[in-house]
N, C-alpha and C positions, 0 to 999 in steps of 0.2 A: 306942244299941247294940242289935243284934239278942237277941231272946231264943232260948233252946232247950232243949228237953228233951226227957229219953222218960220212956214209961210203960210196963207191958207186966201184962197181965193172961191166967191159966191159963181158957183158951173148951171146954169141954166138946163140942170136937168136931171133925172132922179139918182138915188145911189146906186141903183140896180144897173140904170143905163152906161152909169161913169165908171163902175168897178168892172162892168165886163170890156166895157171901152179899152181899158187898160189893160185887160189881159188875155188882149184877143188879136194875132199881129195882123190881120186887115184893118180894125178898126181904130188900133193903135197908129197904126203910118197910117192913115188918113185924120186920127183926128190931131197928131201933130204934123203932120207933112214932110214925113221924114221915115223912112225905111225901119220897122222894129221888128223882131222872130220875138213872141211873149207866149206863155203858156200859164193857163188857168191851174196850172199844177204843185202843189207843194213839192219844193227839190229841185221844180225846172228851173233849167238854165234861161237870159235872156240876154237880149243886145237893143240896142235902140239908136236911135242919130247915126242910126248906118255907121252900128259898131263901134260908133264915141262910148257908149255908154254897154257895160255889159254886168250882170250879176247872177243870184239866184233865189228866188221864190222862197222866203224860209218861215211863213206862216202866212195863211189865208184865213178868213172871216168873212166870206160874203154877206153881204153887200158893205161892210162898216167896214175894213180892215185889212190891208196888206204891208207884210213886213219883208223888206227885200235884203240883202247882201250886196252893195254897190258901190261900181268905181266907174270912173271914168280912165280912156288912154293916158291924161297926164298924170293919173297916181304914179309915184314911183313902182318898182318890183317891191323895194321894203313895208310898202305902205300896207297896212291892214285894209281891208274892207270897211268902208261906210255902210250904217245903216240906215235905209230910207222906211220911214214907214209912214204911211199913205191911209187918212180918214176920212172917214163919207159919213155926213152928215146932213138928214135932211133940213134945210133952212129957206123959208118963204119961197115956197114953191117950186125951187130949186136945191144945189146941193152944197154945203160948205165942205170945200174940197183942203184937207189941213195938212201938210208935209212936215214930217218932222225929220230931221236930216242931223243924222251925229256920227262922230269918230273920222272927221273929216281929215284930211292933212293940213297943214299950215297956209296953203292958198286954196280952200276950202269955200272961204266966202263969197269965191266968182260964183258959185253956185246958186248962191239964193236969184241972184238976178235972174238965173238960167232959169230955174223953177220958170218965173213968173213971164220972160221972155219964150221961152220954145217950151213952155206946158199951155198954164193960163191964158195966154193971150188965144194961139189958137185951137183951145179947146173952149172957149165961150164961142169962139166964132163958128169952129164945127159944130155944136149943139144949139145955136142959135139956129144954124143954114137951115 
């Protein structure tokens, strides 16, 4: 059975700023500190955590909205694709940043910690800096 969750975390800073953040790969590896190729493009391909993580681009909505096709190296070959999709929302002065994450595999759940360790954490500290 597929797994799913969300998570969603308050980003100290506007939707406009945190949506290109993410799909922009200088601003990406810097604002998680980690190697990402990202394109602002519907269809583009991407990688991230220096190629732990790779997908593709399969609906944009700036600034409110990105739907991605995602796996990580430990999916199996069998495994389908997860979908991530990624909501920006402005909230007190900052952004409520909301993940929703489905079609997982069976150890699926190490994920959400993932989100919140090598997203969250230091993307409040990069838009804090």
């Amino acid at each position: 059975m597929a797994k799913n969750f969300e998570v969603s975390a308050l980003i100290p800073a506007s939707p406009p700023a945190i949506y290109h953040a993410w799909l922009d790969s200088q601003s990406h590896s810097e604002m998680t500190g980690s190697p990402a190729q990202v394109s602002p493009d519907v269809g583009a391909e991407f990688s991230a955590w220096d190629g732990y993580i790779h997908g593709k681009n399969l609906e944009l909505d700036p600034p409110r909205r990105i739907l991605q096709a995602w796996r990580t190296t430990e999916f199996a070959a069998s495994d389908p694709d997860s979908l991530l999709e990624v909501l920006f929302a402005p909230e007190n002065g900052g952004t409520r940043v909301t993940l929703r994450h489905s079609n997982l595999p069976a150890h699926g759940d190490q994920y959400r910690e993932g989100w919140v360790e090598s997203y969250f954490t230091p993307m409040k500290a990069y838009f804090e800096g």
